[in-house]
C-alpha positions as CSV (number, residue, x, y, z in Angstrom):
1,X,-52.7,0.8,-59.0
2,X,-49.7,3.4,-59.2
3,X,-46.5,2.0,-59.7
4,X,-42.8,3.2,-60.9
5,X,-42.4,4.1,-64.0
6,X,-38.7,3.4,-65.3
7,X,-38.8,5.6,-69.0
8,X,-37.8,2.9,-71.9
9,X,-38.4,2.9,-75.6
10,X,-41.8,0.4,-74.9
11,X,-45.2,0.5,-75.3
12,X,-45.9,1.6,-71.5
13,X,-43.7,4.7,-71.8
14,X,-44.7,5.7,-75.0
15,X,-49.2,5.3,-73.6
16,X,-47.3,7.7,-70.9
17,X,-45.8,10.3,-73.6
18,X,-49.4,10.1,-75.4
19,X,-51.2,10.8,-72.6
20,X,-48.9,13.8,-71.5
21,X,-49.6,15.4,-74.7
22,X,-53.4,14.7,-74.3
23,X,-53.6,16.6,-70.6
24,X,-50.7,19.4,-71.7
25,X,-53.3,20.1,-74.7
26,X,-56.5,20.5,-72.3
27,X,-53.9,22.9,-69.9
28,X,-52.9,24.6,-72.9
29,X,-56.4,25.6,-74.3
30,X,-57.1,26.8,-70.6
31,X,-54.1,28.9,-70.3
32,X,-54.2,29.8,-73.8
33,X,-50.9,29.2,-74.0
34,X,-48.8,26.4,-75.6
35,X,-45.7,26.5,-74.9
36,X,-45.6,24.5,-72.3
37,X,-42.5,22.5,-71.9
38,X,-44.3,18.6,-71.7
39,X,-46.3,19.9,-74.5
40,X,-43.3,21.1,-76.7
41,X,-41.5,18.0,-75.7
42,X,-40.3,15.2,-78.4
43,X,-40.5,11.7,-77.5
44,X,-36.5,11.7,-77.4
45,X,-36.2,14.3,-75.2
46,X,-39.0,12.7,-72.9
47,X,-36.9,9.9,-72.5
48,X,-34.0,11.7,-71.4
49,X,-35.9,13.2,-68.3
50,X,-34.1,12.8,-65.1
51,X,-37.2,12.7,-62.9
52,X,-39.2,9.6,-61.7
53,X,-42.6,8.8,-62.7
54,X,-45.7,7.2,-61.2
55,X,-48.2,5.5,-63.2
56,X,-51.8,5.3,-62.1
57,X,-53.0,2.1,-63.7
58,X,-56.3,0.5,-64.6
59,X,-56.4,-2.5,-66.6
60,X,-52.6,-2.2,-67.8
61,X,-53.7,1.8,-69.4
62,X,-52.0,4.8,-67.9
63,X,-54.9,6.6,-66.3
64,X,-52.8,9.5,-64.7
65,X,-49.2,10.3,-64.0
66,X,-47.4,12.3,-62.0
67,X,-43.1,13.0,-61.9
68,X,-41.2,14.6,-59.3
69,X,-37.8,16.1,-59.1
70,X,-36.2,15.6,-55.4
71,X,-33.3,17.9,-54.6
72,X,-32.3,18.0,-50.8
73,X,-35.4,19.0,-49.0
74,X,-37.7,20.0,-51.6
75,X,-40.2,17.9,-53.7
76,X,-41.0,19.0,-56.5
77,X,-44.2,17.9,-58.5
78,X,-42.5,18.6,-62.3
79,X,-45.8,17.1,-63.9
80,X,-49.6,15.9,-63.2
81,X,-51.7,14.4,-65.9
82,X,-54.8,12.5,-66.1
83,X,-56.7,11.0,-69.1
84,X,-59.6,13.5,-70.1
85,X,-61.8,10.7,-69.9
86,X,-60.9,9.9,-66.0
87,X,-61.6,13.3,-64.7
88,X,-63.1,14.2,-61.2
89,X,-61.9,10.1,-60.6
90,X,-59.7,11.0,-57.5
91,X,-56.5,9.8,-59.6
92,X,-54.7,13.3,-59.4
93,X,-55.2,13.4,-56.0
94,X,-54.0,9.5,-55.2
95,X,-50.6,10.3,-57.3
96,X,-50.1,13.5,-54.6
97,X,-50.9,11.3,-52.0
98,X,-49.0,8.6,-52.8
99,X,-45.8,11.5,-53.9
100,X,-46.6,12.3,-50.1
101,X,-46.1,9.3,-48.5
102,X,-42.7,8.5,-50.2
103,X,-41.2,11.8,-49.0
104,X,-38.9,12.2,-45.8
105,X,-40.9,14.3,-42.8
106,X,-38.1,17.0,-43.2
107,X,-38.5,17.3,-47.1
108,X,-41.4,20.5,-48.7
109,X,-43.7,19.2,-51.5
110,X,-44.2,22.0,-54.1
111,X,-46.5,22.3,-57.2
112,X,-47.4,25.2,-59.4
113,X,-49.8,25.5,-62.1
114,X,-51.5,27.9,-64.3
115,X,-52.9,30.9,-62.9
116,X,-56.0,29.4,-64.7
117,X,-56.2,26.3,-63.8
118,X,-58.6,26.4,-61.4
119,X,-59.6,22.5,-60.9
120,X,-55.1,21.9,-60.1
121,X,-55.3,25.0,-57.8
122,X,-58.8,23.7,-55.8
123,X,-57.2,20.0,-55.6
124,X,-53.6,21.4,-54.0
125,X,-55.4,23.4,-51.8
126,X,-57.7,20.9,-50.8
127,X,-54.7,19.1,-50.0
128,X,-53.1,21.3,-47.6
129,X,-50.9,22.9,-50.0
130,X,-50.4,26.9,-48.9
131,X,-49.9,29.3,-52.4
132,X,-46.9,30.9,-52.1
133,X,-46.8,32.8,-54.8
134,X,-47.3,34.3,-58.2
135,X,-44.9,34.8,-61.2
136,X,-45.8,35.8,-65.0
137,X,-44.0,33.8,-67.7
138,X,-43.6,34.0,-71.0
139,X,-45.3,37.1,-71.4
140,X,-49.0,37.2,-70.0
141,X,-49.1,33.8,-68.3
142,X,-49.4,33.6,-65.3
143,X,-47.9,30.3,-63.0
144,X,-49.0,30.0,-59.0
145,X,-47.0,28.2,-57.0
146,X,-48.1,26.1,-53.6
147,X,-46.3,24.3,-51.2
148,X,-46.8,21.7,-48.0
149,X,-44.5,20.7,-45.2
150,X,-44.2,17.4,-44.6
151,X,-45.5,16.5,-41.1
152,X,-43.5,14.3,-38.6
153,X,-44.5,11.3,-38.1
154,X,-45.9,11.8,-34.5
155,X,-47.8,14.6,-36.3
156,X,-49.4,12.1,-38.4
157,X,-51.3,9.8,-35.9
């Protein structure tokens, strides 16, 4: 079940903040790199976050989560995690297509991901989701970005 996630000091939030440090860790290892902002992030700070979550639920545990930050027209995935031990479940691709059915037709989805992270990058564009392009960060690292119009809703049937 995915569900809104309002972030509180409670037990539900804080299974969330465990698990983000969990799939930041397996991203980091990939990327070598570990300064990634979730990763670096204190539990204070996570609760401060201005985006809205979606929790992917089984049995009351946070499986998988995704947040998005919505600003006019564009939808932007800010974070995707899953729990190690629910990989290759479908659950990051049910949080994108349930991020996808709450946006307006006129609003762009967009993700990015490490350069390395070659299961993300194989799941957005399995998805429809068109790279767009390539930065380097923080020295060496490199981030691609994808994006995916929304189709109208005539488009859809």
């Amino acid at each position: 079940m995915i569900t809104a996630l309002n972030l509180a000091n409670n037990d539900l939030t804080k299974d969330l903040y465990r698990l983000q440090k969990v799939a930041y860790q397996i991203e980091a290892d990939m990327l070598e790199f570990y300064e990634i902002p979730p990763l670096m992030e204190s539990f204070e700070q996570f609760l401060k976050s201005n985006e809205t979550f979606y929790a992917y639920l089984e049995d009351d545990d946070v499986v998988g989560a995704v947040s998005i930050a919505v600003d006019n027209d564009l939808v932007e995935v800010t974070r995707m995690m899953v729990d190690p031990n629910h990989f290759r479940k479908g659950i990051a691709k049910a949080l994108l297509h349930y991020v996808e059915r709450k946006t307006r037709p006129s609003q762009m989805l967009k993700v990015a991901t490490g350069a390395k992270n070659t299961p993300a990058i194989c799941l957005y564009q399995s998805l429809g989701y068109q790279f767009v392009e390539r930065k380097v960060v923080k020295g060496s690292v490199e981030l691609v970005f994808f994006q995916k119009e929304q189709r109208t809703s005539e488009e859809n049937v």
